[in-house]
C-alpha positions as CSV (number, residue, x, y, z in Angstrom):
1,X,-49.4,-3.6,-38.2
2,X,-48.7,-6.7,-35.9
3,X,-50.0,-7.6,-32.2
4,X,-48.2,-6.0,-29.3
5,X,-48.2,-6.0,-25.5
6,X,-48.5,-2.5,-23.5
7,X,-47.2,-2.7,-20.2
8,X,-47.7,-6.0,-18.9
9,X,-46.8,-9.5,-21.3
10,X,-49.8,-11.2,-21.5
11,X,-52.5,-9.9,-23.1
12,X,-52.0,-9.1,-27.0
13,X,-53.9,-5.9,-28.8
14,X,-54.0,-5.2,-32.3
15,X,-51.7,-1.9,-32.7
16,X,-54.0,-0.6,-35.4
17,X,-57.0,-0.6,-32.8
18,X,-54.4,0.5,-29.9
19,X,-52.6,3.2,-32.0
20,X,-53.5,5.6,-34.4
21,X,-51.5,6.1,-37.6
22,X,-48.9,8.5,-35.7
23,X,-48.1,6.4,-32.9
24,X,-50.5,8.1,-30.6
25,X,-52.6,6.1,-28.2
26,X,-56.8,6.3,-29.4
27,X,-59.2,7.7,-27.0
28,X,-61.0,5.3,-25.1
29,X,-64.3,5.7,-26.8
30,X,-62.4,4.8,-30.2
31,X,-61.7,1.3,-28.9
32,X,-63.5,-2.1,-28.8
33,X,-65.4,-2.8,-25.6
34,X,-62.9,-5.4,-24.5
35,X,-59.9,-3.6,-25.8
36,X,-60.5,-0.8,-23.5
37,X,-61.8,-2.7,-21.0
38,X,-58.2,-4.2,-21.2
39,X,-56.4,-1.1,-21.3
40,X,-58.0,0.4,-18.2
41,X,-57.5,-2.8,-16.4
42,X,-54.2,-2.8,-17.0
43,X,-53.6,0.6,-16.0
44,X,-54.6,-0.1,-12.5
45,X,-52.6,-3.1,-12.9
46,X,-49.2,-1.6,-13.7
47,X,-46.5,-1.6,-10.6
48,X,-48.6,-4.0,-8.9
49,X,-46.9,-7.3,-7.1
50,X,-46.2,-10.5,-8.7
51,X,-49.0,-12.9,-7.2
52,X,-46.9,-15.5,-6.4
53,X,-44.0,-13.5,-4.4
54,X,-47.4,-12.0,-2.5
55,X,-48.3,-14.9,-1.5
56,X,-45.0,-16.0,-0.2
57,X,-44.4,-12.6,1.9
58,X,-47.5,-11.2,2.3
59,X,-48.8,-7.7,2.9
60,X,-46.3,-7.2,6.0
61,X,-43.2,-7.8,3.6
62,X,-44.8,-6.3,0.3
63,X,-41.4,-4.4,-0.5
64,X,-39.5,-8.6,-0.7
65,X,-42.7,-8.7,-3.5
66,X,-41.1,-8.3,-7.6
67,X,-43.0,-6.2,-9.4
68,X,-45.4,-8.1,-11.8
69,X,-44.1,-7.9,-15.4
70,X,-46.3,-10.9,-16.9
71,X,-50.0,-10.9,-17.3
72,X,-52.3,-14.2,-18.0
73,X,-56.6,-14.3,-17.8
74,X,-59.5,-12.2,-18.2
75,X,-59.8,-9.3,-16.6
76,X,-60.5,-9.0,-12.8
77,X,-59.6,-12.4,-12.9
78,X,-56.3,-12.1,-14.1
79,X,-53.0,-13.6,-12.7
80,X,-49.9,-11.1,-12.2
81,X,-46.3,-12.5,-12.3
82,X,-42.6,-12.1,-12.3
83,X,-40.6,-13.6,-14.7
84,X,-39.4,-15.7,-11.8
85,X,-42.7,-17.1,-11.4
86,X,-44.2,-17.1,-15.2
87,X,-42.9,-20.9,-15.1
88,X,-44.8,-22.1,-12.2
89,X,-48.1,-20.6,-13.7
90,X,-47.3,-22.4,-17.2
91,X,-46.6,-25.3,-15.5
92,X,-49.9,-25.4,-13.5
93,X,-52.0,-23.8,-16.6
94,X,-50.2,-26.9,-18.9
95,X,-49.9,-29.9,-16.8
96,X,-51.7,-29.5,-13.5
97,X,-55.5,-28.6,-15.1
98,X,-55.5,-25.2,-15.1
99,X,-56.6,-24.7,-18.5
100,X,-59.9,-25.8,-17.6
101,X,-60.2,-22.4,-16.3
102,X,-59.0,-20.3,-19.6
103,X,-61.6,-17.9,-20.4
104,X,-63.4,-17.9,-16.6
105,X,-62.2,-15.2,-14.1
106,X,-61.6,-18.0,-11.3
107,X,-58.4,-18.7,-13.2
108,X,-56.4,-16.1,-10.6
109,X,-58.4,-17.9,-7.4
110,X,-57.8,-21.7,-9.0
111,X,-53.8,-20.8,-9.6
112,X,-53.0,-19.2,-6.3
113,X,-55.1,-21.8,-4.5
114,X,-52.6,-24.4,-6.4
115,X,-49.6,-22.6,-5.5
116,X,-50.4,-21.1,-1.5
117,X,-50.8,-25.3,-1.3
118,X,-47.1,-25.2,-2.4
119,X,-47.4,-26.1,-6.3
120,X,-44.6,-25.5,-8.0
121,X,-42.9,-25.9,-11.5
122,X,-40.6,-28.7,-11.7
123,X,-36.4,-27.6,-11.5
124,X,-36.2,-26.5,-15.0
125,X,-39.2,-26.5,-16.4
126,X,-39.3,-24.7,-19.8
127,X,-41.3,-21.3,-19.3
128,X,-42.0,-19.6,-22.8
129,X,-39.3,-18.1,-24.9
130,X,-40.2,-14.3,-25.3
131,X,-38.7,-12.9,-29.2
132,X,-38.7,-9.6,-29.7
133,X,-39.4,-9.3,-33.3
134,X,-38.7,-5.9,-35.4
135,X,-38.7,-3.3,-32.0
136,X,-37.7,-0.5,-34.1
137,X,-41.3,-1.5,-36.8
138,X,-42.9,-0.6,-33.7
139,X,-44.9,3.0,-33.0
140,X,-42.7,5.7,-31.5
141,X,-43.4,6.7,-28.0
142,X,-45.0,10.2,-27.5
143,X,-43.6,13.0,-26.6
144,X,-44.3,13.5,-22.9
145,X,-43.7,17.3,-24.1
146,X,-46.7,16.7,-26.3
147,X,-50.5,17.9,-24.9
148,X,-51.5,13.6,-24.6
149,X,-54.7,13.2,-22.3
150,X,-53.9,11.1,-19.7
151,X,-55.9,7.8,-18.9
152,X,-58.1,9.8,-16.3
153,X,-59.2,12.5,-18.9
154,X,-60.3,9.8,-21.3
155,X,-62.4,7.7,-18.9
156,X,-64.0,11.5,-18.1
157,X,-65.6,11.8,-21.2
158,X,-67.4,8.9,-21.0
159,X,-70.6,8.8,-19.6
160,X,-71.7,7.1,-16.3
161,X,-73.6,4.3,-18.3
162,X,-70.3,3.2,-20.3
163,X,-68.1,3.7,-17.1
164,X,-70.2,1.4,-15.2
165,X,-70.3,-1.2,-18.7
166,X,-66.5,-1.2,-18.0
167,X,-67.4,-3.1,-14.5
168,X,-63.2,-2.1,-13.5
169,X,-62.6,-0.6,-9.7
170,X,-61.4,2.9,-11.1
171,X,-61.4,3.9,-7.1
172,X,-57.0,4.4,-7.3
173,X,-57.7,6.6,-10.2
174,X,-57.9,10.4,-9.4
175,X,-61.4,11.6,-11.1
C-alpha cells in the first residue's frame, strides 16, 4: 500500500493507517494522533472556498468563490486552493520566502497576507504536475448501502479528554 490523498490534494496518509484491509475507512480511535487529527480537519474542510478567490470577492460574493480542491500546511493553519490558484501559493511558498513558514500554522496568515498585497505567480509559472498512478490499485469505495458510521458517530465514542486533544472546531458538526 502507497500514500494517498482523501478529499483535498495536499496532505498525504498512509492507506494502510487510513484503510483497513477491505477498503473500509478505520475508526477514529484506530488512527495516529495526527492522522486523525488530519482526517477530522479535513472533514470540516471539504466544500469550503478557495482562499485566494475569498479574498478576491469576499463574503458578499462567496458564490464567485471556487471550491477549494488543494490543501497545503498544518492543520488550523492550513491554506485552501483552487487549482487556479495552486500556482500562486507554489510560487510564494518557493520563491517569495514562504517556506520559512513550513511546519508553523502562520503559513495560511503569512500567504494571504502576501497575496491580499497583490502577490501573484508570474504568467506561466509551472505549478506541480499531479500523476495519477495505478487508480484502479486503489481501495474500493464503500457501499453507501453498507451500515458505515459516519464521521460524527466516530468522534462520539471518544471521550471528552481525546476530543479536546484533537484541539479542531467540531461546532459545524451535528453531535
Amino acid at each position: 500500500m502507497g500514500k494517498v490523498n482523501i478529499g483535498l490534494r495536499g496532505w498525504r496518509f498512509d492507506e494502510a493507517e487510513v484503510f483497513d484491509e477491505n477498503g473500509e475507512l478505520r475508526p477514529l480511535e484506530m488512527m495516529e494522533p495526527d492522522t486523525r487529527d488530519r482526517i477530522v480537519r479535513l472533514s470540516t474542510m471539504m466544500g469550503e472556498p478557495c482562499d485566494a478567490c475569498y479574498l478576491i470577492h469576499g463574503e458578499e460574493n462567496i458564490q464567485e468563490c471556487n471550491v477549494a480542491r488543494v490543501i497545503y500546511g498544518e492543520p488550523l493553519g492550513e491554506v485552501l486552493l483552487c487549482p487556479d490558484h495552486e500556482a500562486d501559493f507554489l510560487y510564494w511558498f518557493r520563491e517569495e520566502g514562504g517556506s520559512e513558514y513550513a511546519g508553523d500554522t502562520v503559513l495560511e496568515d503569512e500567504f494571504q497576507e502576501w497575496f491580499a498585497g497583490g502577490g501573484r505567480a508570474p504568467e506561466g509559472y509551472g505549478g506541480l504536475d499531479h500523476v495519477n498512478t495505478d487508480p484502479d490499485d486503489l481501495p474500493e469505495e464503500p457501499d453507501i448501502s453498507d451500515d458505515i458510521p459516519t464521521l460524527e458517530e466516530e468522534l462520539e465514542k471518544l471521550d471528552d479528554e481525546d476530543l479536546d486533544a484533537l484541539d479542531v472546531n467540531l461546532d459545524d458538526l451535528d453531535l
